[in-house]
N, C-alpha and C positions, 0 to 999 in steps of 0.2 A: 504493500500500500504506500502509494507517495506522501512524502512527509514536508509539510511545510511550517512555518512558522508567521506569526504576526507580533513585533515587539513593541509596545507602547511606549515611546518618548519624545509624546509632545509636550508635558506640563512644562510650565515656567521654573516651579520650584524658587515660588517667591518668599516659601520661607527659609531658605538656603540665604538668603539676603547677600547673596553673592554676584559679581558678572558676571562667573564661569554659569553655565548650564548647567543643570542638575544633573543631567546623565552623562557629564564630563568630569563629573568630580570622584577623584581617585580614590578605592581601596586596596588597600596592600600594592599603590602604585599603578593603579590599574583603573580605568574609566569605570564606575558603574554598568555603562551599557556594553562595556566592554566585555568585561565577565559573563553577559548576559549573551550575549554573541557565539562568545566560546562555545558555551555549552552546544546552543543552535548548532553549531558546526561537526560539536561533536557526536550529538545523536542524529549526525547527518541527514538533517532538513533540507529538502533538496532548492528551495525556497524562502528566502527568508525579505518579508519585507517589515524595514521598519520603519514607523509613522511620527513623523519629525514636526511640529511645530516651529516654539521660540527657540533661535539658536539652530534654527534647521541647517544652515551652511555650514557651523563648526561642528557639527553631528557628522555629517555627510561629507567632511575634507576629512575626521578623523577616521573613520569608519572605511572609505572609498569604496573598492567594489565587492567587498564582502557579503553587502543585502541592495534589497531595491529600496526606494524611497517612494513613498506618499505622505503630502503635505496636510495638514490638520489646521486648518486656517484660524477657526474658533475652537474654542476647549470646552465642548458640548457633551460632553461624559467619555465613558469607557465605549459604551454600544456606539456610538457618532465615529470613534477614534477607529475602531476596528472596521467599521462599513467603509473609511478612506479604501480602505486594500482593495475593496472591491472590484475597480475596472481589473485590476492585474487578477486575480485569483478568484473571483466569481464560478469561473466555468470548471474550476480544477478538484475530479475529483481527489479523494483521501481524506488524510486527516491534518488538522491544523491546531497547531501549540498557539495558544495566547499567554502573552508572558509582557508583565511591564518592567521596565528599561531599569528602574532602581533597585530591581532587585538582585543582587550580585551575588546572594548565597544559595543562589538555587542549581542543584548536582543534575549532573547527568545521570546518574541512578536513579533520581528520584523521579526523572522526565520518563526513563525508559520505562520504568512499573507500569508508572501512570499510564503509558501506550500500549502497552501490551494490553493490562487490564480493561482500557477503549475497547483495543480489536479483540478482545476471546469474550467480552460483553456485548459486542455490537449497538457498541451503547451510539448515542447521537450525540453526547457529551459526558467529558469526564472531568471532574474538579480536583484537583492537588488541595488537601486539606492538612490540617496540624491540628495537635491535640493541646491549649495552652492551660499551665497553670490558671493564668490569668487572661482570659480571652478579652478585656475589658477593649471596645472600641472596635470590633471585628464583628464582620456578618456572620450568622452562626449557619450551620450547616445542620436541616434538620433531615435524617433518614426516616424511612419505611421500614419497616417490618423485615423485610428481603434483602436489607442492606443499601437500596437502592436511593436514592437523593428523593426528597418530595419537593424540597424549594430550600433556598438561603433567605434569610430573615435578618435585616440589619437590625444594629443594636437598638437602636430608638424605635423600632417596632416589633420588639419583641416582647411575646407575653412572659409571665412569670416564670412558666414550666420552661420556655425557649431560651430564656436569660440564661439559665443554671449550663446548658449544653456548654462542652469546653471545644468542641471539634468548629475550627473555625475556617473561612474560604482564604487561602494564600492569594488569590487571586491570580491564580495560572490555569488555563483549562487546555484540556485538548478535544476537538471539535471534530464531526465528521462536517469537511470544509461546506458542503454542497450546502446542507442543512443550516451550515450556521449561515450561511447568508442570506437564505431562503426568511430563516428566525429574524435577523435584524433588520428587516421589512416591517417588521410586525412591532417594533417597541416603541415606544411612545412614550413623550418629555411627561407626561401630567405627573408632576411632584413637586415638592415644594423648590428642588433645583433646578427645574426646565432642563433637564439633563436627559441624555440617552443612556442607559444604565445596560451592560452586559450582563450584569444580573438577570435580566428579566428575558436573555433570549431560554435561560433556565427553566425558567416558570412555560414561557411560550410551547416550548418541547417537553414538558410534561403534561400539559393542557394536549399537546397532538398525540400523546399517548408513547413516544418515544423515551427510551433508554437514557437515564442518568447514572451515572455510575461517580464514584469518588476515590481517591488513593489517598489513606491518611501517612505523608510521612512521619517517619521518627524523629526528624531533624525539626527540631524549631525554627531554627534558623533558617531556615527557610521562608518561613512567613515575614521575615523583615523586609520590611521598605524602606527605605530612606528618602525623605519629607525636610531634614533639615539638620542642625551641624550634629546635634545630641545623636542622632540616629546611625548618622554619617560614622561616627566615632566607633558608635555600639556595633557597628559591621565591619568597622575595622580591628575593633577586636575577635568577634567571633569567629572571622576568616584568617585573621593570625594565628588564632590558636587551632584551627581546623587544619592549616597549612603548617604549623609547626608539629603539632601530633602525628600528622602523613611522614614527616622527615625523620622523629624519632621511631615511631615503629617499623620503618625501614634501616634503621641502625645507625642514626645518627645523634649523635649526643648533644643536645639544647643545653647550658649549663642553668640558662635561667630564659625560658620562654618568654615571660613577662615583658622581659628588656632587649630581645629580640625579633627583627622584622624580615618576613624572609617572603620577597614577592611572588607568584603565582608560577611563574612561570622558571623559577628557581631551579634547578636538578643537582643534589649532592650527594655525593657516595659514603659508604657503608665506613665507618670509623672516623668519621669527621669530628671534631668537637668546634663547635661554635662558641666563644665565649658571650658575655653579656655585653650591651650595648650595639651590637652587630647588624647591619641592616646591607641583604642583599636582594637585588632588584635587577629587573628587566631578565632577559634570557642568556642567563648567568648560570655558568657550568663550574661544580667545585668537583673536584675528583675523590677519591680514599684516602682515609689516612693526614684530612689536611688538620688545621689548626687556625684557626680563623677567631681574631679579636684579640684581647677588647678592644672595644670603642673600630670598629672600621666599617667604611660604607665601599660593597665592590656593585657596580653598576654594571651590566654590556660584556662581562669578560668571563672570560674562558681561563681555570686554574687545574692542573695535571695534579695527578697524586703526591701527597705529603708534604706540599706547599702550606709553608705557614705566611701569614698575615699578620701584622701587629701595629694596630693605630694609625692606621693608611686609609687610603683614599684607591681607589681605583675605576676608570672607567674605560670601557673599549680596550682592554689588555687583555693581554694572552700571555700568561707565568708556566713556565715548563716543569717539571715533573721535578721535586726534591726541589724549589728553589726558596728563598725565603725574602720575605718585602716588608721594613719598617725596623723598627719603631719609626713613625709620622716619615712614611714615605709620601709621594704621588705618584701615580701612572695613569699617565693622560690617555685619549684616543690613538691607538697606532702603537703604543710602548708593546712590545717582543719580546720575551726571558728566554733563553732554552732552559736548559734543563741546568741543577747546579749552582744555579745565577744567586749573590747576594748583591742587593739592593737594600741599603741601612740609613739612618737615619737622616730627616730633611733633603733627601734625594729625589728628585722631579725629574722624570722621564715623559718624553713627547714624541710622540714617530721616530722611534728610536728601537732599533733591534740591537737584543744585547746576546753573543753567542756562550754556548755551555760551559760553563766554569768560570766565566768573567763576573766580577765586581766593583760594583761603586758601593763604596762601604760609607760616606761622609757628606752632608753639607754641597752636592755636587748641581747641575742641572748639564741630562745631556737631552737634546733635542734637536730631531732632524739628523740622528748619524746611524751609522752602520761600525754596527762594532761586534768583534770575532772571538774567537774563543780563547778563555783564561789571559784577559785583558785585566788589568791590573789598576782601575783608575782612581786615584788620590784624592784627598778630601780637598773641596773646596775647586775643584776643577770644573771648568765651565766650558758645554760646544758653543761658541759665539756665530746664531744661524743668523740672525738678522739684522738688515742693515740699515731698517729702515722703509724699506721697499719690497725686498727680499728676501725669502728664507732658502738657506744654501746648508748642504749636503758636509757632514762631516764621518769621514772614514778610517777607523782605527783596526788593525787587523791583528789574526792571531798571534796572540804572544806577548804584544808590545804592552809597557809600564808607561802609564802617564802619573807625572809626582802628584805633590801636591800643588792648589793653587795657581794653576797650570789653564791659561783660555788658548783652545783652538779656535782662530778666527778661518771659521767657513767661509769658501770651498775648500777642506783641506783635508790631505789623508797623512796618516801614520801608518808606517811598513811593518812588516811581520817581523816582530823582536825588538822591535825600536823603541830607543829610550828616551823618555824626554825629561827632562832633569826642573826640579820643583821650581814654583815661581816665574817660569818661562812663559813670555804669549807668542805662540805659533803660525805666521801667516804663510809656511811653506810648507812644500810636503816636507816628507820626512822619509828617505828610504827605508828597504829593510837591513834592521841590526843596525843602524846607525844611532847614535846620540846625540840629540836636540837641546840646545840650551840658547836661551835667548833673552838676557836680563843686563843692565848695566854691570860694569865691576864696581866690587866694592869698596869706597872708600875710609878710612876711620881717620879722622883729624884730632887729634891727641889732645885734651882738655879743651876741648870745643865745647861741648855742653855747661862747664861754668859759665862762660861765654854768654850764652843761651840764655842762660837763667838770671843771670844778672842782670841783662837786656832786657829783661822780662820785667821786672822786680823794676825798674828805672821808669818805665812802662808804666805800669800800674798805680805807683807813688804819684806822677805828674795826673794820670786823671782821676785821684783822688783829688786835687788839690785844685784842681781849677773849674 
């Protein structure tokens, strides 16, 4: 049976009291409707349109050709919101997931149930419900006898017996498509909202005598919306601790969840230890065996096994297998470890490939070079890429020692084994095996410094005095 989907995100989310768009605002780093997408993709909806309002351009630049788009001019309910789809998906038979765009904790397990349960029910609709301690503010979900749905009852028209029900409507359904559009002909604004209410295509197809069926998940969390910051927060913890608990019971050691943020789309291997403060994000690979924190944020990048991290920074890097980064390194976009590699404290790397066994152990920035294997380079040494106008290429090859204190002014390469002697600024090559030194000689002028200081002291008496 073909599978599509319809995702709701036209609200404003004017209690967001933000510019961004409601369904652009991130959890665990991640768009709201973004998450909600995923999933779509993952229970391979062959079809996905979703219905954009306020904000509809920065919906639709972020999203791009992932789903179709229909625009929702006014914000006339849920049942108005879903009828948009209709020129595109009218005629399409199957079944059709309705799912609104803020809700970012909804599983793909829980979508799958729910579809199956659809089709070996041959129901005409199926509701995604939860069971809440506290349902307060939620349409209740009341059954038949048969197990079967009779109607949803919002809170404010609910009689006494109907209040106490905890089973409440997440407000995700899956549809047989034909039918629900067939139903959202038939609903009608009369309420105190002048709204079109997807609720009532519910009511409509029990009225025709068709199948209602429900899937209660286990997951509460599930039922969250996000409406505004408080909500906003509360989903970003429940998906942290949903996403940190996935990493521990895969064999990864959290030392303290709480203080740890670890994005969606994260993947780390088996004997990891994350320590506390650690935040990793975007589609970030850690390998085995690494050691990761405290306090480091790694973005975009790719780490090989038993690579430790310590109080760094990294983004769009690639760290080879056994290497190690920090205390308060940086690795910008483009930075390259192989394997071996130490990279030590206040060291900023930038398109910069560093080869197996080489070290910047100090205080260094290289940027813009190419550097080879068991390179040796000294505290406080600088590649000088830019001039102003242009960032220029600096090349250091296997073997060679740069001292300390030492700027390569790019375009400039160092040969295999070459030595360059501390304190030196380099605007030539350097063959290989030769010795580079490039500094004044030094002078010492014998009690000069009395000199110095008395001049000083001569100094300071007259503009006291005048």
């Amino acid at each position: 049976m073909k599978r599509m989907a319809i995702v709701l995100a036209a609200g404003q989310g004017k209690r967001m009291k933000s510019k961004l768009y409601k369904v652009l605002h991130p959890v665990c780093g991640k768009p709201l409707v973004d998450h909600v997408l995923t999933v779509m993709e993952n229970v391979q909806c062959e079809r996905t349109v979703v219905v954009v309002g306020h904000g509809a351009d920065a919906v639709k630049s972020y999203l791009g050709e992932r789903a179709e788009y229909v625009l929702q001019e006014e914000q006339l309910g849920t049942g108005h919101a879903v009828k948009q789809a209709k020129p595109l998906l009218e005629a399409e038979p199957g079944m059709t997931l309705v799912v609104c765009g803020d809700t970012p904790l909804i599983t793909e397990a829980s979508l799958q149930k729910l579809m199956a349960l659809h089709e070996e029910a041959k129901a005409a609709a199926t509701i995604l419900t939860a069971e809440l301690d506290d349902p307060q503010g939620y349409g209740r979900v009341i059954r038949g006898e048969d197990g079967s749905v009779r109607k949803i009852v919002e809170q404010k028209d609910c009689t006494a017996e109907e209040h106490k029900q905890r089973e409440i409507n997440t407000g995700t359904y899956c549809f047989d498509n034909l039918k629900l559009f067939a139903a959202l002909e038939q609903v009608r604004n009369e309420n105190s909202q002048q709204e079109y209410y997807l609720t009532d295509v519910i009511s409509i197809l029990r009225e025709q005598g068709e199948t209602v069926q429900a899937y209660c998940t286990k997951d509460q969390a599930e039922a969250v919306g996000v409406n505004d910051r408080l909500q906003l927060a509360a989903a970003e913890q429940l998906m942290r601790e949903r996403i940190n608990r996935l990493h521990m019971l895969n064999g990864v050691t959290i030392i303290d969840p709480a203080s740890t943020n670890i994005g969606p789309d994260v993947t780390i291997g088996a004997d990891t230890v994350i320590y506390p403060g650690t935040v990793l994000g975007g589609r970030t690979t850690v390998g085995e065996d690494c050691v990761i924190g405290p306090n480091s944020e790694i973005h975009e990048s790719q780490l090989g096994e038993g690579v430790t991290v310590k109080h760094s920074v990294l983004t769009g890097a690639v760290v080879g297998r056994h290497s190690s980064v920090g205390p308060f390194a940086y690795l910008r976009p483009g930075a390259r470890l192989g394997e071996d590699v130490k990279v030590g404290d206040f060291v900023e790397i930038k398109n910069a490939s560093l080869g197996d066994g080489s070290k910047v152990s100090h205080l260094s920035y290289i940027g813009d070079a190419r550097v080879g294997k068991n390179v040796n380079i000294g505290c406080g040494a600088i590649t000088v890429n830019y001039d102003g106008y242009n960032k220029s290429v600096t090349e250091i090859e296997d073997d060679a020692f740069v001292g300390s204190n030492v700027n390569l002014i790019a375009p400039v390469k160092v040969g295999k084994g070459a030595y360059v002697v501390a304190g030196s600024t380099i605007t030539h090559n350097v063959d290989d095996n030769d010795l580079a030194i490039a500094r004044e000689r030094q002078v010492n002028k014998p009690g000069y410094a009395e000199k110095i200081r008395a001049r000083a002291q001569i100094k300071k008496r007259n503009a006291e005095h005048s």
